[in-house]
C-alpha positions in Angstrom: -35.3 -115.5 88.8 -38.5 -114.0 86.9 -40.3 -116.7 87.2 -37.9 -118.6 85.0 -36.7 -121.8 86.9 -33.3 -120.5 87.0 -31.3 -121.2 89.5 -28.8 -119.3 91.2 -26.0 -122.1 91.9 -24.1 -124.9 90.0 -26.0 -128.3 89.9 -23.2 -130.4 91.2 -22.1 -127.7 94.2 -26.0 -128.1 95.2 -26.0 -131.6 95.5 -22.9 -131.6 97.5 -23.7 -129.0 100.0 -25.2 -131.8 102.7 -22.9 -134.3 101.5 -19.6 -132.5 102.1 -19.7 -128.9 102.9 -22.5 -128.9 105.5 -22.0 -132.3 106.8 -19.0 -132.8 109.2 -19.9 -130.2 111.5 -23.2 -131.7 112.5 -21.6 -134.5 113.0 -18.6 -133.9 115.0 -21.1 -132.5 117.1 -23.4 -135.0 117.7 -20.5 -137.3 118.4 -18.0 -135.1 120.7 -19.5 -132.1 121.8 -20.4 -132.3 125.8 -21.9 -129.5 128.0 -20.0 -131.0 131.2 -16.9 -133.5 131.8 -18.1 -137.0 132.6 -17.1 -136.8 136.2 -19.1 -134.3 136.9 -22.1 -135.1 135.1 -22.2 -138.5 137.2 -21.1 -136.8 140.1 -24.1 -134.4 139.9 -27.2 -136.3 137.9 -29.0 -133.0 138.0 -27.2 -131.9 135.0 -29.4 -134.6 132.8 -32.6 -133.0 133.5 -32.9 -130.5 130.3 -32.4 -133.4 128.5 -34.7 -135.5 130.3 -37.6 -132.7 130.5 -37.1 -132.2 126.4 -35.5 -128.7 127.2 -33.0 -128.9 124.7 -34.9 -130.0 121.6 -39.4 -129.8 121.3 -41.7 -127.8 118.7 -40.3 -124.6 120.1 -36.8 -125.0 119.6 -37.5 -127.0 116.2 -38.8 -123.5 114.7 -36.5 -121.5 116.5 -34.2 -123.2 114.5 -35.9 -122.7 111.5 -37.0 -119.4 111.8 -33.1 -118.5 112.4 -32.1 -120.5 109.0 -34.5 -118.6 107.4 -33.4 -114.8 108.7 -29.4 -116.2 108.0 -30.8 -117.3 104.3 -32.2 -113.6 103.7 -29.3 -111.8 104.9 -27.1 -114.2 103.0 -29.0 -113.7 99.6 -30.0 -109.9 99.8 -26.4 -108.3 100.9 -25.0 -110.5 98.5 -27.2 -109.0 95.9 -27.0 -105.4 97.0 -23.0 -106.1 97.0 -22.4 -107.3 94.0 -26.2 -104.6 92.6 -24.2 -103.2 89.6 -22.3 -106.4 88.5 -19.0 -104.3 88.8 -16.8 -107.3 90.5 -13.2 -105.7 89.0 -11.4 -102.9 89.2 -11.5 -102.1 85.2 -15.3 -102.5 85.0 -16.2 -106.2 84.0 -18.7 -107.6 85.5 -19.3 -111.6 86.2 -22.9 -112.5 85.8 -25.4 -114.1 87.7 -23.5 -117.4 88.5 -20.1 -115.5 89.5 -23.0 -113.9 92.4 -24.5 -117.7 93.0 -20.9 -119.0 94.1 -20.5 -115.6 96.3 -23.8 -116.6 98.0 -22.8 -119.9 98.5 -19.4 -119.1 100.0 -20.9 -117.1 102.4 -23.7 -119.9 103.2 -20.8 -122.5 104.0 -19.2 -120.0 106.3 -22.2 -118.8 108.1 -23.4 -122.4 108.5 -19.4 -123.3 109.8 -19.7 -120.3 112.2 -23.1 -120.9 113.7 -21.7 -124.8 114.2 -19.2 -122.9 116.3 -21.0 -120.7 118.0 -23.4 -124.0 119.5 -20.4 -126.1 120.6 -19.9 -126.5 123.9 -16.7 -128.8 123.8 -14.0 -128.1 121.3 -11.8 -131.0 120.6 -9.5 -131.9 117.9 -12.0 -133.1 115.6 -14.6 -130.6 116.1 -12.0 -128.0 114.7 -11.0 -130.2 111.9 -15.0 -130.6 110.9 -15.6 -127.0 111.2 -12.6 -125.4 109.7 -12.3 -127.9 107.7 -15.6 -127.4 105.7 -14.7 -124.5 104.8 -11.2 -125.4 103.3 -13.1 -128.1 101.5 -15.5 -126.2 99.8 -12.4 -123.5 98.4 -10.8 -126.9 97.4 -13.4 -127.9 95.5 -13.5 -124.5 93.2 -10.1 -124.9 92.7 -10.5 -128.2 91.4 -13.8 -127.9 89.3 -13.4 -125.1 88.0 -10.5 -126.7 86.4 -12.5 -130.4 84.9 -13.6 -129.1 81.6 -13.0 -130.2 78.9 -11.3 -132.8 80.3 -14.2 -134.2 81.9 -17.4 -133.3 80.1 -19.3 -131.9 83.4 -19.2 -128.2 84.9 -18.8 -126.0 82.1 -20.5 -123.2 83.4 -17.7 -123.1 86.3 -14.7 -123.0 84.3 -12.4 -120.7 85.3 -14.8 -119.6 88.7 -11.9 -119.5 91.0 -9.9 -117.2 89.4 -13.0 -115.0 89.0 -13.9 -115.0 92.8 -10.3 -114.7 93.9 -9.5 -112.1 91.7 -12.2 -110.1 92.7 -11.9 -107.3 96.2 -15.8 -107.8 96.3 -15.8 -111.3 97.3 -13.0 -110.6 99.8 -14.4 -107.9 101.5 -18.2 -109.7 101.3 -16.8 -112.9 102.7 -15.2 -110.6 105.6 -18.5 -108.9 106.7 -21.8 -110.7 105.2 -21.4 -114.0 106.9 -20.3 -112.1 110.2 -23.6 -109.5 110.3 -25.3 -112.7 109.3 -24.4 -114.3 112.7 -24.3 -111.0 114.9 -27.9 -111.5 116.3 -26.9 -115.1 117.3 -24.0 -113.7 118.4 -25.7 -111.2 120.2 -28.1 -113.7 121.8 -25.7 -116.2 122.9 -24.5 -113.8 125.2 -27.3 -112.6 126.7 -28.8 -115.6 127.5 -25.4 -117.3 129.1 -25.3 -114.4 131.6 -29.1 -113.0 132.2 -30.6 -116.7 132.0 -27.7 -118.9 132.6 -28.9 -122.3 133.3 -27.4 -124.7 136.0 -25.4 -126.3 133.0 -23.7 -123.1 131.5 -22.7 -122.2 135.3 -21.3 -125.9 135.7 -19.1 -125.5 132.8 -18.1 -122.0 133.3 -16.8 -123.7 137.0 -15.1 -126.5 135.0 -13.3 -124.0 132.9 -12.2 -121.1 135.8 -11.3 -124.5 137.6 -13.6 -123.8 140.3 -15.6 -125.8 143.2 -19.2 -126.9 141.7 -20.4 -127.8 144.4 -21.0 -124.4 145.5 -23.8 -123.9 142.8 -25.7 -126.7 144.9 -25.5 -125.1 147.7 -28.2 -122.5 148.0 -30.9 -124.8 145.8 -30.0 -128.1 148.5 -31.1 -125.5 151.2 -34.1 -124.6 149.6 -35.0 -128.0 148.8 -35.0 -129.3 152.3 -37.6 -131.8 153.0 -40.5 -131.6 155.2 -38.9 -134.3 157.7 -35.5 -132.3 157.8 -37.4 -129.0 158.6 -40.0 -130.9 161.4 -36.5 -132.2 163.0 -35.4 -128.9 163.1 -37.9 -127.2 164.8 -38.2 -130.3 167.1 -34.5 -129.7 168.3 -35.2 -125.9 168.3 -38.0 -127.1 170.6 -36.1 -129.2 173.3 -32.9 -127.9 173.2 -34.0 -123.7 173.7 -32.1 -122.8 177.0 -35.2 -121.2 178.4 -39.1 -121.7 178.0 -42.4 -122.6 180.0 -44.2 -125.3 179.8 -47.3 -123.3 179.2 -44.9 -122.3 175.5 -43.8 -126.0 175.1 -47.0 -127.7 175.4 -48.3 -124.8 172.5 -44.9 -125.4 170.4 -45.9 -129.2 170.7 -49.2 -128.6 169.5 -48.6 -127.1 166.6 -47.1 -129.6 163.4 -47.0 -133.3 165.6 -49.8 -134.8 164.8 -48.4 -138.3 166.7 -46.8 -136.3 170.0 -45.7 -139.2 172.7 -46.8 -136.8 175.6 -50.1 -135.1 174.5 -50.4 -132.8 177.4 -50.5 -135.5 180.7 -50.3 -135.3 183.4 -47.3 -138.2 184.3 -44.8 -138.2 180.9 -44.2 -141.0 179.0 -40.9 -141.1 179.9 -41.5 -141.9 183.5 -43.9 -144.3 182.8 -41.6 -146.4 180.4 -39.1 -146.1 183.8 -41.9 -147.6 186.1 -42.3 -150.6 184.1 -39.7 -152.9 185.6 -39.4 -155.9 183.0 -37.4 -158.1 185.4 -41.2 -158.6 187.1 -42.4 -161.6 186.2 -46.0 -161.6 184.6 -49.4 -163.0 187.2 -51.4 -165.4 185.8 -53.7 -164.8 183.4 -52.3 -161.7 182.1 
């Protein structure tokens, strides 16, 4: 803007960009989006420990986040600007000024924004589409319908007319076909890489949920990894007593070796025969 304080959009469609355009989609997110069924998710706790840990949302991921809103902002603004370089929006020359460009940008914006909502949802039920899609429809309603207020409301002069400029023109078309979809390649691009080269537990639960698949074979190889100390000291205990042939030069080292409270400690009569001399039915002598 030179410097000016110009700005490159409408008042009114700024204030309403968090109120209506950008709005519904973060919100049918946060309230029906789910990585897992419910069933599974209480049939396997596991599932709640990136949320638990703070996986899913700390300082890094906060500036992820903003560093991607501000690479999406860029692309938005400068293709925009190299599409529309010349001002030629029409076929027999005219050209449409800098707020015909703001609207283009802010199309585009609403899209991206609608696309990358997509992109992050896990779960997509009836009112996630609605919310999604929806913005979108909303925001070419609205240009319909202000563009057409003045003068019979005194607000929005400057857009009278705008949707007949945008919809008329093969630049907006063809922009709002390619610019929001380069601007949402590299998440795109990521998305994919990271659910199959560093899928997590949870993105290999839902693919099972979705191929209609057993999950319990993705616990499996982590329960046998996982087994306790006293499962593998049983273990070798059994391996121990139940071998079909060993010394007892081999048994007493075996023993040796990981019991620190062994019963027979290397005597000479076993415990076990001297819990079968004890006859109990003996009654007690005197004294003792």
């Amino acid at each position: 803007s030179g410097w000016s304080g110009q700005i490159l959009f409408e008042r009114w469609t700024i204030g309403l960009y968090n109120v209506i355009f950008t709005a519904l989609p973060p919100f049918a997110l946060g309230l029906f989006d789910k990585s897992c069924g419910a069933d599974v998710m209480l049939k396997y706790p596991k599932l709640y420990k990136p949320s638990q840990s703070g996986e899913l949302f700390n300082v890094k991921v906060f500036w992820i986040w903003v560093v991607n809103g501000m690479i999406h902002s860029a692309l938005l603004f400068w293709l925009t600007l190299l599409a529309t370089e010349n001002d030629i929006v029409w076929m027999n020359g005219k050209e449409g000024g800098y707020l015909l460009m703001g609207n283009c940008v802010y199309t585009y914006v609403v899209v991206t924004v609608c696309y990358k909502a997509g992109l992050v949802t896990n779960y997509w039920a009836w009112p996630t589409h609605c919310a999604i899609w929806g913005s979108i429809v909303l925001w070419f309603l609205f240009v319909i319908i202000y563009s057409n207020f003045w003068p019979t409301f005194p607000v929005g002069t400057v857009m009278t007319g705008m949707y007949i400029m945008l919809f008329t023109s093969a630049v907006f078309w063809l922009g709002l076909l390619l610019i929001p979809l380069v601007s949402i390649t590299p998440d795109f691009v990521f998305k994919i890489i990271n659910g199959t080269v560093r899928k997590t537990l949870t993105d290999a639960m839902r693919e099972s949920e979705i191929r209609n698949t057993d999950p319990a074979s993705l616990f499996s190889k982590e329960s046998k990894s996982s087994m306790s100390e006293t499962a593998r000291l049983l273990k070798n205990v059994r391996s121990v007593f139940f071998r079909k042939s060993h010394t007892r030069v081999d048994l007493e080292v075996e023993l040796a070796h990981g019991f620190a409270f062994s019963q027979e400690e290397g005597g000479t009569v076993s415990q076990a025969d001297v819990i079968r001399a004890y006859d109990t039915n003996i009654p007690k002598p005197d004294g003792m």
